[in-house]
C-alpha positions as CSV (number, residue, x, y, z in Angstrom):
1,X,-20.9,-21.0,-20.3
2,X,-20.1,-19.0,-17.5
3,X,-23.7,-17.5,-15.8
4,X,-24.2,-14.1,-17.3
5,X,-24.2,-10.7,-15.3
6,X,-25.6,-6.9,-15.8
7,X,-24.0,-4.1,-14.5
8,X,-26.9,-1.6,-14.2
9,X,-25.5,2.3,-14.2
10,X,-28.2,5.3,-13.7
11,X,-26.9,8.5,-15.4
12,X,-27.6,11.9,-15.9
13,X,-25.4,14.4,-17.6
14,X,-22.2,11.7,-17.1
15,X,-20.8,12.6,-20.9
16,X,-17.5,13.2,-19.2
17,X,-17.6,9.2,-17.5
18,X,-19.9,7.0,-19.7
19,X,-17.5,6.0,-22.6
20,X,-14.2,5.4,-19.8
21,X,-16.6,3.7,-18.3
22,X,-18.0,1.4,-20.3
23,X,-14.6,0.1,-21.6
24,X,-13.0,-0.5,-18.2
25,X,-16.3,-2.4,-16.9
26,X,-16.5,-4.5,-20.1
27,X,-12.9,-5.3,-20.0
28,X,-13.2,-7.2,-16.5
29,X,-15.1,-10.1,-17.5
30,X,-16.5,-11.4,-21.1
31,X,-20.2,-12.1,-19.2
32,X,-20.6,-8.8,-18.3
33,X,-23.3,-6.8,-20.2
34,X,-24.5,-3.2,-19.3
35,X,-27.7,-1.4,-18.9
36,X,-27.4,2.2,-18.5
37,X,-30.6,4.2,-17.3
38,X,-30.2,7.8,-18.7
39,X,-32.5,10.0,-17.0
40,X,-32.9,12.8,-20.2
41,X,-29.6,14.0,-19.6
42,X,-29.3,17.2,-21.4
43,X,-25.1,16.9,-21.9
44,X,-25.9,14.1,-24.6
45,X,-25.1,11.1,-22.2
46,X,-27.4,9.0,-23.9
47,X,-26.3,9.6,-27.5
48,X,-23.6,8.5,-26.5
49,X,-24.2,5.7,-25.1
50,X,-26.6,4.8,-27.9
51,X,-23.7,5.5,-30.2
52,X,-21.8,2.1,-28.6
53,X,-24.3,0.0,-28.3
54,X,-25.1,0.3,-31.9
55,X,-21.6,-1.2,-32.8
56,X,-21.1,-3.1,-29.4
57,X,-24.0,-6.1,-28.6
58,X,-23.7,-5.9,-24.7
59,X,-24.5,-2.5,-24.1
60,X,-28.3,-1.4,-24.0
61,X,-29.7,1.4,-23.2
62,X,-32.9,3.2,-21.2
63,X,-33.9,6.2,-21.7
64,X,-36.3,8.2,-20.0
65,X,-38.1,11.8,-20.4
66,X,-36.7,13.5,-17.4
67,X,-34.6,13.1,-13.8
68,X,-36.8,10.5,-12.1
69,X,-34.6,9.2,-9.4
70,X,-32.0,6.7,-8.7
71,X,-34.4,4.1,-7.2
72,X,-36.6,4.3,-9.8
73,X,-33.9,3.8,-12.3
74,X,-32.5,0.4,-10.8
75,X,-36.6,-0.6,-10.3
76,X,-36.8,-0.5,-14.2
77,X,-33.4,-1.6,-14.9
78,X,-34.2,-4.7,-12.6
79,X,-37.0,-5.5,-14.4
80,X,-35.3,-5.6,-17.7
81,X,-32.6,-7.8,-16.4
82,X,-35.3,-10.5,-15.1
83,X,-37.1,-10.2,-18.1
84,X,-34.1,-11.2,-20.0
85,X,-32.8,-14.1,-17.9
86,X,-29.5,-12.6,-16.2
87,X,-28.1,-14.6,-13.4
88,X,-26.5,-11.2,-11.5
89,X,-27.6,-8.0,-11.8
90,X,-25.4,-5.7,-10.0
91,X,-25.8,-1.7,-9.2
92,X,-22.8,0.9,-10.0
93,X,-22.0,4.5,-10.4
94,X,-21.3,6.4,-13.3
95,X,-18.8,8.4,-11.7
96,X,-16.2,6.2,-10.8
97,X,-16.6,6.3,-7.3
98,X,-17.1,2.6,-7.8
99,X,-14.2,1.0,-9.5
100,X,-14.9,-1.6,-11.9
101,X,-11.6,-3.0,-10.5
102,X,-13.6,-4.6,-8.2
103,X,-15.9,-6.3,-10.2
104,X,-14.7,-9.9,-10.5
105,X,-14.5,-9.9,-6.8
106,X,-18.2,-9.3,-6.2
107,X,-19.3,-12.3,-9.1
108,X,-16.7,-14.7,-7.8
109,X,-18.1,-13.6,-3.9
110,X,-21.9,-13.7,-5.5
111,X,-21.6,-17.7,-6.1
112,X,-21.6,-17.8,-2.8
113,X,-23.9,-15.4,-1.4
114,X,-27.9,-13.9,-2.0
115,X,-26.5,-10.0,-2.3
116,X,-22.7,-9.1,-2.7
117,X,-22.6,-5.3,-0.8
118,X,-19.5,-3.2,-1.8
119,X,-18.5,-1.6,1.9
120,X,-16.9,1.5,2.7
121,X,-16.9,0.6,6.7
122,X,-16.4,-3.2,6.9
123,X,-15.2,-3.7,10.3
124,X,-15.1,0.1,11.2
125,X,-12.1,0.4,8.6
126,X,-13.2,3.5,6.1
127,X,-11.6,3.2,3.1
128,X,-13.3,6.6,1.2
129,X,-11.0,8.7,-0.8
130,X,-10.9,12.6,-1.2
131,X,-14.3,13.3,0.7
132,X,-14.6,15.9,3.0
133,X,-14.8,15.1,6.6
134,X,-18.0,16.8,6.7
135,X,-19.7,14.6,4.3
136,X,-17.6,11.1,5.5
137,X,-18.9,11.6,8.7
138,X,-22.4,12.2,7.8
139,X,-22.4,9.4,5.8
140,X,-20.8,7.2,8.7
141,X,-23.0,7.9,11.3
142,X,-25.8,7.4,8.9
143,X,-25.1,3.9,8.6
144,X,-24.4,3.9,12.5
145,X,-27.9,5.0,12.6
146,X,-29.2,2.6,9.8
147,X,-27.8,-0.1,11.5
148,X,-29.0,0.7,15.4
149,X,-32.8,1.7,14.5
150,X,-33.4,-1.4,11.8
151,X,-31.2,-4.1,13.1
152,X,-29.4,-4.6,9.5
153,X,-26.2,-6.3,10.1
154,X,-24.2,-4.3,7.5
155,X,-21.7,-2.0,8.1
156,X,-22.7,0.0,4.9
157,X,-26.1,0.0,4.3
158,X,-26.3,3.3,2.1
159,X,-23.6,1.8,-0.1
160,X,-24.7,2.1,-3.6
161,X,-22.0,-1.0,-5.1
162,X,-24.1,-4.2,-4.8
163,X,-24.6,-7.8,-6.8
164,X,-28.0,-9.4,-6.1
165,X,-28.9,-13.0,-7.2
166,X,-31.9,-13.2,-9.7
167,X,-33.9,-14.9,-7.0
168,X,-33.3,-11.9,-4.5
169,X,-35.2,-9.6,-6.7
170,X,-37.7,-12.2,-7.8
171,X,-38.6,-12.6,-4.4
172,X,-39.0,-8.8,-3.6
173,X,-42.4,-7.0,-4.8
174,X,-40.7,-4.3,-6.6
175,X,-43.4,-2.6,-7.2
176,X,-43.9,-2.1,-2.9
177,X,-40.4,-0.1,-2.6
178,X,-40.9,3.2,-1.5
179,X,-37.9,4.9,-1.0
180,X,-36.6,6.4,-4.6
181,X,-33.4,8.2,-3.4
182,X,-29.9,6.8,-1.5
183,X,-32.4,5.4,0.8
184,X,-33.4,2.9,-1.5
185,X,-29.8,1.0,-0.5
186,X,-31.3,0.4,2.8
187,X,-34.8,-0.5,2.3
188,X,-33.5,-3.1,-0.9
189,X,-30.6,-4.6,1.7
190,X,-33.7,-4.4,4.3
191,X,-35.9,-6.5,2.5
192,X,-33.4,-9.1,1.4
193,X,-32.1,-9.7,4.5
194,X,-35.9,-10.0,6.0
195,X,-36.1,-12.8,3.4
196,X,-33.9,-14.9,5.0
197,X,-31.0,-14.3,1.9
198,X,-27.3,-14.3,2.8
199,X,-25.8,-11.2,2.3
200,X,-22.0,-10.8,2.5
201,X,-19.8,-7.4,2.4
202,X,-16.8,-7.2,0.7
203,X,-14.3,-4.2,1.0
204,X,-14.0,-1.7,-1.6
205,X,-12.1,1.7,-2.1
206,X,-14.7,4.5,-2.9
207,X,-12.9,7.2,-4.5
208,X,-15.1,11.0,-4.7
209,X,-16.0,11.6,-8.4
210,X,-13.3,14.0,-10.3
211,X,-16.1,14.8,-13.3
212,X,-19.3,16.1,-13.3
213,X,-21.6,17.0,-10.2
214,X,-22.4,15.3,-7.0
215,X,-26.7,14.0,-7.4
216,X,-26.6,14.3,-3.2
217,X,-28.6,16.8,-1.8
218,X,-30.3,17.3,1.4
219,X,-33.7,16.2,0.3
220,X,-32.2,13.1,-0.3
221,X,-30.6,12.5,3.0
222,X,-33.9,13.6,4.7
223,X,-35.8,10.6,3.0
224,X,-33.1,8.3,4.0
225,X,-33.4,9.6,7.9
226,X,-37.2,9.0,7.7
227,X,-37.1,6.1,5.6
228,X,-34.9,4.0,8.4
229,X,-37.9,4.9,11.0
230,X,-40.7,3.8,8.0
231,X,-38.7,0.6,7.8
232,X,-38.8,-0.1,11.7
233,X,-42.3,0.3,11.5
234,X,-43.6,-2.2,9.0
235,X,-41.2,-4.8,10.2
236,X,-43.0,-4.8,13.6
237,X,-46.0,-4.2,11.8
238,X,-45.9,-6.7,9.2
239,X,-46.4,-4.4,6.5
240,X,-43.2,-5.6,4.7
């Protein structure tokens, strides 16, 4: 029996995505299960999803009272995968920024490696779809940025397509992660890679969502700045 794998997907008001999504990420692999994380969304995402998990066994669902935050959405969803003996437990959009095309790539790269990152940059090549330059270049010199202050040998550390090993996030004190928004890509990849864990970057093509609303926001990108310094500081500090 092949080692079994949860895609974990945080949503809120994704109605226009969940149900395409669901189908094409089942339909890569038969030990792929799914966790989706619905934040209260008001559009009926999580009736919906509740709707297919009641006729389809490898579909579960949280659901919480309001818009909490992407980190800790994948802190609770990592917990439930432990809890329930999954070998992989990968992170992924709702959107379809992240294409589930790519899936059997990262679990066939993962039985190789501690944490499978999805990159956007490897080798300087960008391979981002329909964003505007504003944004890619924000998000490029972020990860320049990212990379110079903390040391983290990744080209694409605010990447949010990832596959950790169980033992990765038994070994990390989840309840210790500070960072709740699209920091929490760094300080997760951070940690591992403090650890001592392999990671290993494969490319991917991100493609800008066509449905629903972007969650970025410039709240979010000014915890990310500060988080990278914060990060600095408690590895020379040992507060890790």
């Amino acid at each position: 029996m092949p080692d079994r794998a949860l895609i974990i997907v945080p949503t809120y008001n994704e109605r226009e995505n969940i149900e395409r999504l669901i189908e094409r990420v089942l339909g890569q692999d038969a030990c792929i299960d799914m966790l989706i994380v619905d934040d209260g969304s008001p559009d009926g995402t999580g009736a919906i999803v509740d709707g297919i998990a009641a006729v389809n066994p490898r579909i579960h669902a949280i659901h919480r009272a309001r818009k909490m935050g992407l980190g800790t959405a994948y802190i609770e969803g990592f917990r439930w995968a432990l809890a329930r003996e999954y070998e992989y437990i990968m992170e992924m959009d709702a959107d379809f920024s992240h294409d589930p095309v790519h899936l059997p790539t990262f679990l066939a790269t993962a039985a190789n490696a501690d944490l499978v990152l999805g990159s956007r940059y490897q080798q300087g090549r960008v391979t981002v779809v329909n964003w505007p330059i504003s944004r890619l270049l924000l998000s490029y010199c972020a990860n320049i940025y990212a990379r110079t202050v903390t040391g983290l040998p990744l080209w694409d550390a605010t990447g949010g397509f990832k596959c950790f090993h169980r033992k990765v996030l038994e070994s990390i004190d989840l309840s210790q992660i500070r960072s709740n928004g699209y920091s929490f890509q760094i300080e997760m990849s951070f940690r591992a890679w403090k650890k001592g864990f392999r990671i290993v970057e494969i490319p991917i093509v991100f493609v800008d969502r066509t449905e629903g609303t972007s969650k970025m926001s410039k709240n979010i990108a000014g915890e990310a700045a500060w988080m990278v310094l914060r990060l600095r500081w408690w590895a020379l500090t040992g507060a890790l």
